[in-house]
C-alpha positions as CSV (number, residue, x, y, z in Angstrom):
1,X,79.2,128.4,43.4
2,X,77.3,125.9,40.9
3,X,77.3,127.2,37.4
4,X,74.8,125.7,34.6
5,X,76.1,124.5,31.9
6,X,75.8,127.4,29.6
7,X,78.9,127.0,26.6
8,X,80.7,124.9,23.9
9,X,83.9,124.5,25.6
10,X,86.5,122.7,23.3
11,X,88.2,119.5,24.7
12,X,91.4,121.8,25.3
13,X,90.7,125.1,26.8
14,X,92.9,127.9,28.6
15,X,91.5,130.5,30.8
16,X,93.4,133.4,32.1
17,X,92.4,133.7,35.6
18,X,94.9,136.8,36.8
19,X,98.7,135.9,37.2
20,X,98.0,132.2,36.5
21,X,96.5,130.6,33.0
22,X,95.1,126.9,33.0
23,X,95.1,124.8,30.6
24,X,92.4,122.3,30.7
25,X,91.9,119.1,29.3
26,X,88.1,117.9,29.8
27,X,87.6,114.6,29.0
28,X,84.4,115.2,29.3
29,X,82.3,117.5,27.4
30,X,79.6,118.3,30.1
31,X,82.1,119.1,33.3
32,X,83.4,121.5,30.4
33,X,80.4,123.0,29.7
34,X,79.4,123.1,33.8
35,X,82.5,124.5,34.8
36,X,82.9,127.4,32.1
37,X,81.2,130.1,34.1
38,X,83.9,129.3,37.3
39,X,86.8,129.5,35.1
40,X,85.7,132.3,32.4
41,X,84.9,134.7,35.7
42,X,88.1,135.9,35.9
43,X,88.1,138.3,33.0
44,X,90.8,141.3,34.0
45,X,93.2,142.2,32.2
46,X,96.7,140.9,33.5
47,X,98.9,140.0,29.8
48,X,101.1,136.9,29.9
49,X,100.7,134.6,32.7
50,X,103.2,134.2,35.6
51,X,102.2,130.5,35.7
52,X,101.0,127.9,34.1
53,X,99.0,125.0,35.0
54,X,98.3,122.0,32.9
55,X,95.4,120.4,34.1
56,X,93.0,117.2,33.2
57,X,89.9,116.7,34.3
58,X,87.3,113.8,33.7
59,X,84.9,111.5,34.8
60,X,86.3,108.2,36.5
61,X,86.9,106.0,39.1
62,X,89.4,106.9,42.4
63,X,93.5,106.3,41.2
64,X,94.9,103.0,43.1
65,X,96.9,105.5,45.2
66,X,94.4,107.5,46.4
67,X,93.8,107.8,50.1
68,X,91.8,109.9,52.9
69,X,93.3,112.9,52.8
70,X,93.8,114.0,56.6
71,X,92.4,117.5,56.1
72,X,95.9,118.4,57.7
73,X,96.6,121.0,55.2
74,X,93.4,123.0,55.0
75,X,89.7,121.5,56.1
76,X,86.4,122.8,55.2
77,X,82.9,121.7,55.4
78,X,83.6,119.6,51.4
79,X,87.0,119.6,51.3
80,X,90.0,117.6,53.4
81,X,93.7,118.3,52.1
82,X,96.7,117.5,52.6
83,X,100.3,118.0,51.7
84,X,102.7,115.0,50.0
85,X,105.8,116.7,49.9
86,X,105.7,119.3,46.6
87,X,101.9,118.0,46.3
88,X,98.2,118.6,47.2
89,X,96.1,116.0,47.8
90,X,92.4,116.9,48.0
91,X,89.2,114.7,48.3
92,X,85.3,116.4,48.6
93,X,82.4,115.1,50.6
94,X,81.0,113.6,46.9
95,X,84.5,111.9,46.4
96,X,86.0,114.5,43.7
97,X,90.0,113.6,43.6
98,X,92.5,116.4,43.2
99,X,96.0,116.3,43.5
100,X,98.6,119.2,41.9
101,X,101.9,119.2,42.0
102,X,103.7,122.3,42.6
103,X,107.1,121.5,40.9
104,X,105.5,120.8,37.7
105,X,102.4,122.8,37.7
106,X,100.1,119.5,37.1
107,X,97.3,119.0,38.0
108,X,94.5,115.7,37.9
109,X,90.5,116.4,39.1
110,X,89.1,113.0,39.4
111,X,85.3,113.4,39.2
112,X,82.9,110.0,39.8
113,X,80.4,108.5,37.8
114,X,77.0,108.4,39.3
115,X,76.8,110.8,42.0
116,X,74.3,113.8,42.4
117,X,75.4,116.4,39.5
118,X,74.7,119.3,40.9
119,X,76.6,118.3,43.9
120,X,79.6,117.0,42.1
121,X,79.4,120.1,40.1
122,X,80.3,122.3,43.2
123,X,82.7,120.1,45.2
124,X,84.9,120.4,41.4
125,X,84.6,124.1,41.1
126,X,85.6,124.2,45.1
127,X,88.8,122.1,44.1
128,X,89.8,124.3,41.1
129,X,89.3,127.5,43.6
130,X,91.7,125.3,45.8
131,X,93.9,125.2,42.8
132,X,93.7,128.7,41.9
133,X,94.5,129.6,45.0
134,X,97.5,127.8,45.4
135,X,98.9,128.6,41.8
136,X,97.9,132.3,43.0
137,X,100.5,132.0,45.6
138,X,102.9,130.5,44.2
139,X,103.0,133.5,41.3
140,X,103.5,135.6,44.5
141,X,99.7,136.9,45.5
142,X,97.4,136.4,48.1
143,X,94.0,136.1,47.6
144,X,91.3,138.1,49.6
145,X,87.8,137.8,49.6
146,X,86.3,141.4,49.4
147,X,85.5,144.1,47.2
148,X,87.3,147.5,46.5
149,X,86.3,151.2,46.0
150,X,88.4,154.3,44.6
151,X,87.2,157.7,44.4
152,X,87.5,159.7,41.3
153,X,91.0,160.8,40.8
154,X,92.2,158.4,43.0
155,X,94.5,155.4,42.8
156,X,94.1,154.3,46.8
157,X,91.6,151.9,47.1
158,X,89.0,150.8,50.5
159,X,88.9,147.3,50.5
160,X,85.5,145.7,51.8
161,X,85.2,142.8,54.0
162,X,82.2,140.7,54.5
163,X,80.6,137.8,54.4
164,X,78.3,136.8,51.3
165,X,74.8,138.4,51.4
166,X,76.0,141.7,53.8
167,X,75.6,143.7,50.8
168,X,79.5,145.0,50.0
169,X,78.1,144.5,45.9
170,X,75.2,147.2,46.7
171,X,77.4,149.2,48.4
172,X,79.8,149.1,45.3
173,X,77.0,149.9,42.6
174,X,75.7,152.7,44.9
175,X,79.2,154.2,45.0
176,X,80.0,153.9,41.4
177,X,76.5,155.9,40.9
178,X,78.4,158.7,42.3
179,X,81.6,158.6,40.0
180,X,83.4,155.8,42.4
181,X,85.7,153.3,40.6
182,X,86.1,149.6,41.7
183,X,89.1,146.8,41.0
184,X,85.5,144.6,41.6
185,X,83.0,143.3,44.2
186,X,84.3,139.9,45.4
187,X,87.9,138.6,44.6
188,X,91.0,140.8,45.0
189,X,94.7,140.2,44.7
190,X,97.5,141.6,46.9
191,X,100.8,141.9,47.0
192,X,103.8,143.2,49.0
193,X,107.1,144.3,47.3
194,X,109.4,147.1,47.1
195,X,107.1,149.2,45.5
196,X,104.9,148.7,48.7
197,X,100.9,147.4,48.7
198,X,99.3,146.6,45.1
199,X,96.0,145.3,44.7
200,X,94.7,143.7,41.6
201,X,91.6,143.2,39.6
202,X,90.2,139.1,38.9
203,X,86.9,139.8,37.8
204,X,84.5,142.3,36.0
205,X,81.4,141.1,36.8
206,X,78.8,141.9,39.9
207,X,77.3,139.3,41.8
208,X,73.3,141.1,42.7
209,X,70.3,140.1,43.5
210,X,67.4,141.2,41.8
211,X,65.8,143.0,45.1
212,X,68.6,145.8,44.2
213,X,67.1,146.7,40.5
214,X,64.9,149.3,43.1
215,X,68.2,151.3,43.4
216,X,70.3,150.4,40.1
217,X,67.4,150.7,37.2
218,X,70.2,151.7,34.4
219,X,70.7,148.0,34.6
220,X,67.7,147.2,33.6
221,X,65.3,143.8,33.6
222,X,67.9,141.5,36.2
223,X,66.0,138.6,34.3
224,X,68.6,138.7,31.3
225,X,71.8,138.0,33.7
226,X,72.5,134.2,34.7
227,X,72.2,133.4,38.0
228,X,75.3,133.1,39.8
229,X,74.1,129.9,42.0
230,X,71.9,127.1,42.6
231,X,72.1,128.6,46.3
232,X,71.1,131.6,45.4
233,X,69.0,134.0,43.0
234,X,71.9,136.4,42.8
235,X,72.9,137.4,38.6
236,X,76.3,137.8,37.3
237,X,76.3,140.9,36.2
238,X,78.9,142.9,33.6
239,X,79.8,145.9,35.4
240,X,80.1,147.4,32.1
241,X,76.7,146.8,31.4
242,X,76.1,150.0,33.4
243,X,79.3,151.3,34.4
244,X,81.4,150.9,32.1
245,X,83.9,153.6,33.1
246,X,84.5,152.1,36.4
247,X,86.8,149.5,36.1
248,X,90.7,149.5,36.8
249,X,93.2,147.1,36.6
250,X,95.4,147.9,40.2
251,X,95.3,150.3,43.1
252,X,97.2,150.4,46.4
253,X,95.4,149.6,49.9
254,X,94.7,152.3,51.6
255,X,91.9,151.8,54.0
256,X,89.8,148.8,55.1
257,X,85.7,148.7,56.0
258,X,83.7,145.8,57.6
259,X,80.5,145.7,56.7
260,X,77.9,144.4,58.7
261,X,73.7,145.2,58.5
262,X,71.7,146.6,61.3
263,X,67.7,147.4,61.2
264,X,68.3,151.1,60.1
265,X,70.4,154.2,59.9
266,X,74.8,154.2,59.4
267,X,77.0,153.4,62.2
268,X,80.4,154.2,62.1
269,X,83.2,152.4,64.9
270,X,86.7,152.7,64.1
271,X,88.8,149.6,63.8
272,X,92.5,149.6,65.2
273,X,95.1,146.9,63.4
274,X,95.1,143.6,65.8
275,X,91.2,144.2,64.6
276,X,91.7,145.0,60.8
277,X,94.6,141.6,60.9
278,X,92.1,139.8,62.2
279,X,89.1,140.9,59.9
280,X,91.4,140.3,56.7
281,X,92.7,137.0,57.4
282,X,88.9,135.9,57.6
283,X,88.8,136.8,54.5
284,X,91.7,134.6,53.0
285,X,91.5,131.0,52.8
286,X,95.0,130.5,55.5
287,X,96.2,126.8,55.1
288,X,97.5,125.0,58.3
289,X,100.9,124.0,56.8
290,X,103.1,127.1,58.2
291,X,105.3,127.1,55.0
292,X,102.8,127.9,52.7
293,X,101.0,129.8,55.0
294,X,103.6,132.2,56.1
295,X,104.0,134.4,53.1
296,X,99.9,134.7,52.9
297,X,100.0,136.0,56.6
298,X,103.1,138.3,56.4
299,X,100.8,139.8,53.2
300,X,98.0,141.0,55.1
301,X,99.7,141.5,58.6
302,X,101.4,144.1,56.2
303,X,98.0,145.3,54.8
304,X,96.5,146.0,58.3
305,X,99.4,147.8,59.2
306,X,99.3,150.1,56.4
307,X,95.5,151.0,56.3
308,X,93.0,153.2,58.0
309,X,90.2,150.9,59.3
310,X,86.1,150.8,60.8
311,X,83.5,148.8,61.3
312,X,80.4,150.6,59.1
313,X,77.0,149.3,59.8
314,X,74.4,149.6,57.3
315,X,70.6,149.6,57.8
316,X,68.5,147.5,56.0
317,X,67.1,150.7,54.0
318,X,69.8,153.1,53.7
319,X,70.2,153.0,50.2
320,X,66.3,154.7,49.6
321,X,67.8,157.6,51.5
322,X,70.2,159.6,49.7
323,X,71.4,161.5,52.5
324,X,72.3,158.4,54.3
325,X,74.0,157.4,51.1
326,X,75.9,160.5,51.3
327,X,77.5,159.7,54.8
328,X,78.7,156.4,53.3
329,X,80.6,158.1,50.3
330,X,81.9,160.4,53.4
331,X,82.8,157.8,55.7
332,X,84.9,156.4,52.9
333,X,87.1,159.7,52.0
334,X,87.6,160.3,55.2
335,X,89.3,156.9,55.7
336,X,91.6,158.1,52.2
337,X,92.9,161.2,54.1
């Protein structure tokens, strides 16, 4: 996600971002500015932090110690970590520097002079998700990508799994039309304890494109929302902008959905759990170092053992039909009962 430089962030800043708070220094004004709209996303409610990360981040050149990382510890197309002992050591394609240490919740973002903004813009944000992440598990939650829905009355929650452009944030808006609540469209926390499954809010804001303002006009001219990315003309959207009744903090999984488009109708194939483990941990960002991966995967093997699941297929006009909305919103109870 590239966000445009769009505030006066001080020198110091903190964000809450869930169970974790960090506290920033930006030694340089514009990264600050450039990465306010990551860091300010995460805008639910949680009260005082269960961690704490002190963090600097600046402009400059590579630290004398800084290797190749060997990508042994998690590997993506602009990121290669590894793990030094109690630390993370991360380097993007563009040559941003991270490295966190767990004991003492610090962490350094190295960013270069001279490089392609833009680019170095999004290979930072991808190392503070890295962070967040991290700190996230350490506070004792696992972060999954998908949405949520609750019916009225409720407090059991569908999560929805997809990948990005599916349409799970249309399906969301479409549901909360018809009195549905939501934890939120993208980022979800979970947790296992004695108490059993929770799920938690991150952010209150929609990621939609303007192609949806056909089915959601109470939100008006999409033109007044930033865009979310440089990749994309998706808006950030307050879901209180329109909805603002919808929103809760926590809900327990109940039932899982995975989205996927087809050229019309609703098609509905049940899921059993080796199917639903394997479509949640797709959805979580599962490092190869077993330690730290072990708690994230004993999370959602939990999860999938727990829920009802399917498989719902959605044609690329089922939202101009209200009776085909209608099966949706019943395909979704039923997996609640």
């Amino acid at each position: 996600m590239i966000s445009a430089p769009s505030a006066r962030v001080p020198a110091n800043a903190t964000y809450g971002c869930g169970p974790v708070a960090l506290k920033i220094n930006f030694t340089d004004s514009w990264l600050g500015e450039a990465l306010h709209g990551l860091l300010s996303q995460y805008d639910a409610p949680w009260g005082n932090p269960v961690l704490v990360i002190q963090a600097t981040i600046g402009r400059g050149p590579l630290p004398p110690e800084a290797k190749e990382p060997t990508g042994a510890y998690f590997r993506s197309w602009l990121l290669r970590v590894e793990r030094q002992g109690g630390s993370l050591i991360s380097l993007s394609k563009s040559g941003v520097w991270l490295k966190y240490d767990s004991a003492t919740c610090e962490a350094v973002v190295v960013v270069p002079h001279g490089s392609d903004e833009p680019s170095i813009v999004e290979e930072t944000e991808q190392q503070l998700i890295l962070l967040l992440a991290r700190g996230w598990a350490q506070a004792g939650w696992t972060p999954l990508h998908a949405g949520s829905l609750l019916p009225p009355g409720e407090n059991r929650c569908v999560l929805l799994c997809a990948p990005s452009g599916v349409g799970k944030t249309t399906l969301i808006a479409a549901a909360l039309r018809r009195g549905w609540r939501t934890l939120g469209d993208d980022k979800t926390l979970l947790q296992t304890g004695k108490d059993g499954l929770i799920a938690r809010a991150l952010a209150r804001r929609f990621h939609l494109h303007p192609s949806s303002s056909r089915w959601f006009s109470e939100l008006g001219d999409f033109g007044k929302f930033p865009h979310y990315s440089r990749w994309t003309d998706k808006r950030v959207v307050p879901i209180a902008s329109a909805w603002p009744d919808r929103l809760l903090d926590s809900a327990i999984p109940a039932a899982v959905i995975q989205l996927q488009r087809i050229e019309s109708g609703v098609e509905v194939e049940p899921m059993d759990p080796m199917k639903t483990l394997h479509t949640l941990l797709r959805q979580v960002a599962i490092p190869s170092d077993a330690e730290y991966a072990r708690p994230l995967v004993a999370c959602i093997g939990a999860v999938a053992a727990a829920v009802k699941a399917a498989t719902v297929k959605i044609g690329q006009g089922a939202y101009d039909d209200p009776a085909l909305v209608g099966r949706l919103e019943k395909t979704l109870w039923e997996l609640l009962t």
